[in-house]
PDB file of N, CA, C and O in Angstrom:
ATOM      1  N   UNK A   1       0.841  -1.173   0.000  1.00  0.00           N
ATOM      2  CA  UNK A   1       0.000   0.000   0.000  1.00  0.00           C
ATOM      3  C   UNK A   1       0.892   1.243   0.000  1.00  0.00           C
ATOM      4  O   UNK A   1       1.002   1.709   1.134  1.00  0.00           O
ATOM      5  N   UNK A   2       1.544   1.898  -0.922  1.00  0.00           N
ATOM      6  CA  UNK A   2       2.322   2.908  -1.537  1.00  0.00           C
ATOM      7  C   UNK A   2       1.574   4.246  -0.644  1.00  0.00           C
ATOM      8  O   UNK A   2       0.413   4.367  -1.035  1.00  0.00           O
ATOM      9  N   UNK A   3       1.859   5.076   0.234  1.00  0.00           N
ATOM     10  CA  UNK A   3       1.328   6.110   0.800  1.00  0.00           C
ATOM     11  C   UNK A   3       0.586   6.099   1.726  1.00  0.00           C
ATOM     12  O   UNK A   3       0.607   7.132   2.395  1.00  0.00           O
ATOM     13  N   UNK A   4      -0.428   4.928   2.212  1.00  0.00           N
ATOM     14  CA  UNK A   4      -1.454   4.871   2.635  1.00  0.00           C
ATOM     15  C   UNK A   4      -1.172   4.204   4.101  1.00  0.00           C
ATOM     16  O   UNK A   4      -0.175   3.512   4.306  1.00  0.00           O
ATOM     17  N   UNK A   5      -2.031   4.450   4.974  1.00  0.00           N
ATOM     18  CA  UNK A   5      -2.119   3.879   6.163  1.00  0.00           C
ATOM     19  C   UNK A   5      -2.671   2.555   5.919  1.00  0.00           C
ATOM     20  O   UNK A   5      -3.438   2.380   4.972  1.00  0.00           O
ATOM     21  N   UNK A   6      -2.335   1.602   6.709  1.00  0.00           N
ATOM     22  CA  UNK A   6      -3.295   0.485   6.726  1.00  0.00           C
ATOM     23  C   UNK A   6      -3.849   0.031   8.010  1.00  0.00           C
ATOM     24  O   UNK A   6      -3.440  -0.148   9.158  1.00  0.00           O
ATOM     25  N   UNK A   7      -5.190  -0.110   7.203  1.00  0.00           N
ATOM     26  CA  UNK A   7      -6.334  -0.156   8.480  1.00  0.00           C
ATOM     27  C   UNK A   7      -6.083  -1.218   8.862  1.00  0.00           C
ATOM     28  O   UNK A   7      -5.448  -2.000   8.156  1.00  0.00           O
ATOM     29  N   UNK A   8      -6.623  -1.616  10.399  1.00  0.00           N
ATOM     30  CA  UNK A   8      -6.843  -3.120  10.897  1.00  0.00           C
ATOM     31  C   UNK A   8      -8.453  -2.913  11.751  1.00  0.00           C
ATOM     32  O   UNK A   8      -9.096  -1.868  11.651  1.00  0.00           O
ATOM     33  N   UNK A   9      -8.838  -3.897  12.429  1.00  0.00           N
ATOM     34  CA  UNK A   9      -9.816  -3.682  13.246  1.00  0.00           C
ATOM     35  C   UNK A   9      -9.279  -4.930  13.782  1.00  0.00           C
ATOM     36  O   UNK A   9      -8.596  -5.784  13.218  1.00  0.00           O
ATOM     37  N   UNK A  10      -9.850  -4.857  15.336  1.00  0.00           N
ATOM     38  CA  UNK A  10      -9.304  -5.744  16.610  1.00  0.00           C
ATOM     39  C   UNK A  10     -10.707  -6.617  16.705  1.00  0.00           C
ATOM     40  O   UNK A  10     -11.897  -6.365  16.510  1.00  0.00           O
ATOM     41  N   UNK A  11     -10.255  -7.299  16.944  1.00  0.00           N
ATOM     42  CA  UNK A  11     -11.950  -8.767  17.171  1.00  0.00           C
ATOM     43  C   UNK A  11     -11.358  -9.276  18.299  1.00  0.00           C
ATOM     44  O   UNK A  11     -10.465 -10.122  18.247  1.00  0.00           O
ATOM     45  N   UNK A  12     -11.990  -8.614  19.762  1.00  0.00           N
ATOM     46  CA  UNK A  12     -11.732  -8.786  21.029  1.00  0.00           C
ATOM     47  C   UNK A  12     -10.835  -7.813  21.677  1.00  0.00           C
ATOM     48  O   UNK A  12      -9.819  -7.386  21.129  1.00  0.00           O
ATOM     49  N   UNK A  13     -11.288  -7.418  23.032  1.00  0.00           N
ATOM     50  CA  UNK A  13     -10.315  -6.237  23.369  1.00  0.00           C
ATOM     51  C   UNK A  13     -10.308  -6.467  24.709  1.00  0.00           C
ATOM     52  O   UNK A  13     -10.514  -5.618  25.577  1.00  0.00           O
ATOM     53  N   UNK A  14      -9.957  -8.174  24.951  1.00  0.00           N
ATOM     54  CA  UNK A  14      -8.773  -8.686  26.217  1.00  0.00           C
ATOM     55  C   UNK A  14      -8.008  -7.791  26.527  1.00  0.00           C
ATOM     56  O   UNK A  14      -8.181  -6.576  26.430  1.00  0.00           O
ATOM     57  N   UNK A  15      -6.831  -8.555  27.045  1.00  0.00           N
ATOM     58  CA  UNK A  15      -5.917  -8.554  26.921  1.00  0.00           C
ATOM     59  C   UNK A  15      -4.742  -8.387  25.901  1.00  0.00           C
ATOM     60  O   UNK A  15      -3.968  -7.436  25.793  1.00  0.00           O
ATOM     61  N   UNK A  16      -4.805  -9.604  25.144  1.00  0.00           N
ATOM     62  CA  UNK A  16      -4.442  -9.065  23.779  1.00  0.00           C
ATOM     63  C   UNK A  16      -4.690  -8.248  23.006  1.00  0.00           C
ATOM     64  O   UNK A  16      -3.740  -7.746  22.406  1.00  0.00           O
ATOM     65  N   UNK A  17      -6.174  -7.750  22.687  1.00  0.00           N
ATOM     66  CA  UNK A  17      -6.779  -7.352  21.613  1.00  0.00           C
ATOM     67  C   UNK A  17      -6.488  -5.504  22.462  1.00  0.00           C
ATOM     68  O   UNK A  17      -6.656  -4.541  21.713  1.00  0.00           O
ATOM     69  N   UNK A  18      -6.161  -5.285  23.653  1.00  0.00           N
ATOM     70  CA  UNK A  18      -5.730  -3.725  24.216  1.00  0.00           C
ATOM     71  C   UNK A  18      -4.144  -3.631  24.023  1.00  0.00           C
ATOM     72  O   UNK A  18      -3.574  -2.563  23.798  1.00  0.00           O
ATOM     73  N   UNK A  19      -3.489  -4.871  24.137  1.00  0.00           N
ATOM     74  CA  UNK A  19      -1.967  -4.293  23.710  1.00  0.00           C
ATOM     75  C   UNK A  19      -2.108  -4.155  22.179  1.00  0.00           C
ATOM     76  O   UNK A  19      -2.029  -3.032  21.683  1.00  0.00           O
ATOM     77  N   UNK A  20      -2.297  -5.150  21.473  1.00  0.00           N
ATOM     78  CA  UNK A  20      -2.184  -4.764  20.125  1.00  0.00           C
ATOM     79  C   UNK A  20      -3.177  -3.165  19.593  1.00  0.00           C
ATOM     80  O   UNK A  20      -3.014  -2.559  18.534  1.00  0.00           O
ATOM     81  N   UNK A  21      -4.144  -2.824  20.677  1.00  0.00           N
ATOM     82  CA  UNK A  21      -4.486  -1.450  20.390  1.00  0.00           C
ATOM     83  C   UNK A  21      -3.789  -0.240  20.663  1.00  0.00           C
ATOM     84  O   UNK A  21      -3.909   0.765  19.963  1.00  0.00           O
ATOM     85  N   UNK A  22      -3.082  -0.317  21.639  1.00  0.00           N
ATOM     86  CA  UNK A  22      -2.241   0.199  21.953  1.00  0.00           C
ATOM     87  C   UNK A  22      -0.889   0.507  20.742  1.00  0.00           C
ATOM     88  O   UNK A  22      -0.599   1.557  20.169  1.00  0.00           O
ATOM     89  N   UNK A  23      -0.412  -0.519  20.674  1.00  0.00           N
ATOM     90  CA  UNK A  23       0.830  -0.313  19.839  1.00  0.00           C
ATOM     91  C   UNK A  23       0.332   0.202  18.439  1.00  0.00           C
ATOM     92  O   UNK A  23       1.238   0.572  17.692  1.00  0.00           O
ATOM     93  N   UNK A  24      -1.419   0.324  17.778  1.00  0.00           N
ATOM     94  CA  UNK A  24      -1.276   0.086  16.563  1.00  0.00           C
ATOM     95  C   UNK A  24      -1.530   1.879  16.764  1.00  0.00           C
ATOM     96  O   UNK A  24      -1.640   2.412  15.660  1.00  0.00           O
ATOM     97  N   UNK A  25      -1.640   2.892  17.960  1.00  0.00           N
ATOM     98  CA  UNK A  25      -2.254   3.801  18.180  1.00  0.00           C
ATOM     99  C   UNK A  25      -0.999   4.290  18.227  1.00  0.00           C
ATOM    100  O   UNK A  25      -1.084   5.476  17.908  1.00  0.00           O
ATOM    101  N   UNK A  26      -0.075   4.055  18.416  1.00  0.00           N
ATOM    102  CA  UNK A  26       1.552   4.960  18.424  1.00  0.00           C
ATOM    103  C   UNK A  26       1.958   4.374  17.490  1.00  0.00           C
ATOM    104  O   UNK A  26       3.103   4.023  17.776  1.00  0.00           O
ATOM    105  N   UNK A  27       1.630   3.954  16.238  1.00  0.00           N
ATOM    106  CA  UNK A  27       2.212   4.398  14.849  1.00  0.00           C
ATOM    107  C   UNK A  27       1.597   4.813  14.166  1.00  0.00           C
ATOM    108  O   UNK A  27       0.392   4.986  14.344  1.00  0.00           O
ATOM    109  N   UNK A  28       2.464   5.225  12.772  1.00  0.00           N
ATOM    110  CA  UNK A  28       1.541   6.208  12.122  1.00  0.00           C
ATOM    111  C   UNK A  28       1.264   6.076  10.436  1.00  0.00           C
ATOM    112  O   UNK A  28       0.871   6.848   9.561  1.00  0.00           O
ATOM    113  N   UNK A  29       1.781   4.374  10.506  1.00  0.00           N
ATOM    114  CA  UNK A  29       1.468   4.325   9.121  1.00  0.00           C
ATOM    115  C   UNK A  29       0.574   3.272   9.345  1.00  0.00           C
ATOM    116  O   UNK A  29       0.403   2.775   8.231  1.00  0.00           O
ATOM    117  N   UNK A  30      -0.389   2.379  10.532  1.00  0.00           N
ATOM    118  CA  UNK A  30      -1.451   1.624  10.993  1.00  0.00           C
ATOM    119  C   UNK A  30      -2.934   2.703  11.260  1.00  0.00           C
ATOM    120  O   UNK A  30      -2.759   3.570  12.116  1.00  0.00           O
ATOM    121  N   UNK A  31      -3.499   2.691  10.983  1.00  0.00           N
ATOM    122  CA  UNK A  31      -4.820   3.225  11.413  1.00  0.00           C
ATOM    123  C   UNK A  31      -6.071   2.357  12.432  1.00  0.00           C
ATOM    124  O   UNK A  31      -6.590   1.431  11.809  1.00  0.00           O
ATOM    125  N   UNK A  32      -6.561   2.526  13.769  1.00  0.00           N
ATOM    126  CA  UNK A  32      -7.300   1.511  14.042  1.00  0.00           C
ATOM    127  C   UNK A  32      -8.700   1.860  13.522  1.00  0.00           C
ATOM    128  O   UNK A  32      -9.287   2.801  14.057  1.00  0.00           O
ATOM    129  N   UNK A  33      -9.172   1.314  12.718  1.00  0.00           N
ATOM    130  CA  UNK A  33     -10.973   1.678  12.405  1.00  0.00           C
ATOM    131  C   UNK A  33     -12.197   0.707  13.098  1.00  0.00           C
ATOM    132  O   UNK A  33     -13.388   0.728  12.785  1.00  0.00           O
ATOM    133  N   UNK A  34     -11.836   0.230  13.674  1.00  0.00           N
ATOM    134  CA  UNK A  34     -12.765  -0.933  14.510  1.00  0.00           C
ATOM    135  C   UNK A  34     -12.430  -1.802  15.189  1.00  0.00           C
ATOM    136  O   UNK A  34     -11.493  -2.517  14.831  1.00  0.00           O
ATOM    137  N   UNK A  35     -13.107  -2.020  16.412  1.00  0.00           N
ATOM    138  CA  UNK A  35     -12.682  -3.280  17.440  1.00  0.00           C
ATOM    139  C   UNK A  35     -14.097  -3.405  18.041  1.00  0.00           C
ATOM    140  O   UNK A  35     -14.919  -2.614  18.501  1.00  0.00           O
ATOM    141  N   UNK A  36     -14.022  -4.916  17.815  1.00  0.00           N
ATOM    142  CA  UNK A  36     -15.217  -5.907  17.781  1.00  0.00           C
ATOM    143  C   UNK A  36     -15.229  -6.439  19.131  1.00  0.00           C
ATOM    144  O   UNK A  36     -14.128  -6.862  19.482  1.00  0.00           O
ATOM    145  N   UNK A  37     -16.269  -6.551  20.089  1.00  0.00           N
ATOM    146  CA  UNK A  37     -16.392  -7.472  21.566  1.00  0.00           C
ATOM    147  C   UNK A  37     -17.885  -6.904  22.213  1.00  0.00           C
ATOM    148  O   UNK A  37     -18.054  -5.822  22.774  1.00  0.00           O
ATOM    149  N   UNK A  38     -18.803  -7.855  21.986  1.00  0.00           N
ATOM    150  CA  UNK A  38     -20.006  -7.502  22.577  1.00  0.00           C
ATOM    151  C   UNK A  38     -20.129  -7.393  24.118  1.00  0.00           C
ATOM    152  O   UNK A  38     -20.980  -6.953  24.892  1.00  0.00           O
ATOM    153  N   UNK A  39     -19.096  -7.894  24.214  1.00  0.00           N
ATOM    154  CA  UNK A  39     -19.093  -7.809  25.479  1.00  0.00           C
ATOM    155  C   UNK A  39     -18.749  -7.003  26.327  1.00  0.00           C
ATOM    156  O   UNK A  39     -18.955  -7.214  27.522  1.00  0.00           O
ATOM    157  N   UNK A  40     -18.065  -5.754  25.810  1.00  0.00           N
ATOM    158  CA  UNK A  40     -17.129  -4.580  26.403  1.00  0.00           C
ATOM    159  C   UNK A  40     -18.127  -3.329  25.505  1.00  0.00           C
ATOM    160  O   UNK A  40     -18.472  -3.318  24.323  1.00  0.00           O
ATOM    161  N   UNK A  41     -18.390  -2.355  26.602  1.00  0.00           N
ATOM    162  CA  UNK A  41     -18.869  -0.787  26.670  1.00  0.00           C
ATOM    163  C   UNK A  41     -18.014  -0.246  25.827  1.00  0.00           C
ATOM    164  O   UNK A  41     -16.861  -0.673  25.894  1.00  0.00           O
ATOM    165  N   UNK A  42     -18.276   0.661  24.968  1.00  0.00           N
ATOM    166  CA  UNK A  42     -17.234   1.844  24.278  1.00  0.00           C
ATOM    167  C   UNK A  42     -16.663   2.644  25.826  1.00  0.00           C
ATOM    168  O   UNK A  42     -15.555   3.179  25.857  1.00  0.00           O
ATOM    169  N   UNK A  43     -17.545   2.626  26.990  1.00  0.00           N
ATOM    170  CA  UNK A  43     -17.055   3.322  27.842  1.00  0.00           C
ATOM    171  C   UNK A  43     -15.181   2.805  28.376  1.00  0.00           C
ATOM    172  O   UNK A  43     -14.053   3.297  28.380  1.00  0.00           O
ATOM    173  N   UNK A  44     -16.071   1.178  28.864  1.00  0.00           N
ATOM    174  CA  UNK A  44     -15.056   0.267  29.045  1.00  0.00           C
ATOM    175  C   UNK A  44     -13.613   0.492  28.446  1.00  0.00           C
ATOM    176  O   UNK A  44     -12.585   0.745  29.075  1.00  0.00           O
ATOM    177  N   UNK A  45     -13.787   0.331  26.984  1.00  0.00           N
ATOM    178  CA  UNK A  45     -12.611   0.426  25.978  1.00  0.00           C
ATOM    179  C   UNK A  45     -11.845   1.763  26.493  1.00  0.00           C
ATOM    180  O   UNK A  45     -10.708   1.771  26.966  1.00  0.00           O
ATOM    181  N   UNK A  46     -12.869   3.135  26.272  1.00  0.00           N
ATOM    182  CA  UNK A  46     -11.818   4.537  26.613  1.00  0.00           C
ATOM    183  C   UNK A  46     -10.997   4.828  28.087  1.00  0.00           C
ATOM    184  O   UNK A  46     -10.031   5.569  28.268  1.00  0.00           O
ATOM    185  N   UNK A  47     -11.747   3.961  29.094  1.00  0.00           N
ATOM    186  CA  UNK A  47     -11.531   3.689  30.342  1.00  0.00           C
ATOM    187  C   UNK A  47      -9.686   3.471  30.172  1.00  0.00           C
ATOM    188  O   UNK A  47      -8.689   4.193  30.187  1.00  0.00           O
ATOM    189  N   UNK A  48     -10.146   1.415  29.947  1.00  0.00           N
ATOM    190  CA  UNK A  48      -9.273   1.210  30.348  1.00  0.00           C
ATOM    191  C   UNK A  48      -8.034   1.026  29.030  1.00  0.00           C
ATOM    192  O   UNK A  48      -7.402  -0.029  28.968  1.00  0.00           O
ATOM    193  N   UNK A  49      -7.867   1.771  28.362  1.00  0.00           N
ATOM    194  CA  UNK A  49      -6.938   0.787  26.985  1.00  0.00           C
ATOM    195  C   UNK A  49      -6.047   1.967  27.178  1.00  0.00           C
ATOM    196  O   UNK A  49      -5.631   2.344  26.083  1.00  0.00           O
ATOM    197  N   UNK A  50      -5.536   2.795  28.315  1.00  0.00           N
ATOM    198  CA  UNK A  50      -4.502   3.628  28.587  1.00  0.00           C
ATOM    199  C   UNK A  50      -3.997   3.522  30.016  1.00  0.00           C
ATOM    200  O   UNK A  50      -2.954   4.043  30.409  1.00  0.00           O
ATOM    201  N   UNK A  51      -4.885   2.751  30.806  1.00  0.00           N
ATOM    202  CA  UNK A  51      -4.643   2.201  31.978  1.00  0.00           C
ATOM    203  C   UNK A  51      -3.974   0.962  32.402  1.00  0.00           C
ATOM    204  O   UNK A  51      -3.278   0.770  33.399  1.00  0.00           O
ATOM    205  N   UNK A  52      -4.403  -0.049  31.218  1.00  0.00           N
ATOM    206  CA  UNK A  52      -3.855  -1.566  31.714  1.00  0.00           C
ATOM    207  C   UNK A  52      -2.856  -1.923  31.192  1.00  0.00           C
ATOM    208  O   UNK A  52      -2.701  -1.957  29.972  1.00  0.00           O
ATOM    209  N   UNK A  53      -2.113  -2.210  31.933  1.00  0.00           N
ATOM    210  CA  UNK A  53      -0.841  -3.185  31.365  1.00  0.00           C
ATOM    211  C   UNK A  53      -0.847  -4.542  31.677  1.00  0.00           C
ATOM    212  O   UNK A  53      -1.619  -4.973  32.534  1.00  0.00           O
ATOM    213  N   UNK A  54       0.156  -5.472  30.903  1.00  0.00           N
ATOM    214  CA  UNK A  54       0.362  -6.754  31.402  1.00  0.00           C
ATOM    215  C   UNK A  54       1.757  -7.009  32.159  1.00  0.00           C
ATOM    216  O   UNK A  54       1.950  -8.188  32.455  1.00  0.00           O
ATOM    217  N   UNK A  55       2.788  -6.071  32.530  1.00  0.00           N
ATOM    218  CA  UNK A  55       3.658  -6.478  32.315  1.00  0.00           C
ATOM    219  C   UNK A  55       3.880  -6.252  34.241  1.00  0.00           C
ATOM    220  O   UNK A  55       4.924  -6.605  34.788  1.00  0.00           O
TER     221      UNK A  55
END
């Protein structure tokens, strides 16, 4: 993709699915356009995906 960002969208936003949001949000040639989990609030997501770590 010559110029362009490339999109992803996350399907689950565990554990995994918040680090890989994380990292795809501090670069700048990834764009995130969607993350999928019926189970998690948009609140939930803005909450915690700057709060949690695993390490």
């Amino acid at each position: 993709m010559a110029g362009g960002k490339i999109k992803i969208g996350i399907n689950g936003f565990g554990r995994i699915g918040r680090l890989v949001a994380r990292v795809v949000l501090q670069r700048d040639d990834v764009e995130l356009v969607a993350v999928n989990d019926p189970f998690i609030t948009t609140e939930y997501m803005v909450r915690f995906l700057p709060t949690t770590t695993s390490f």
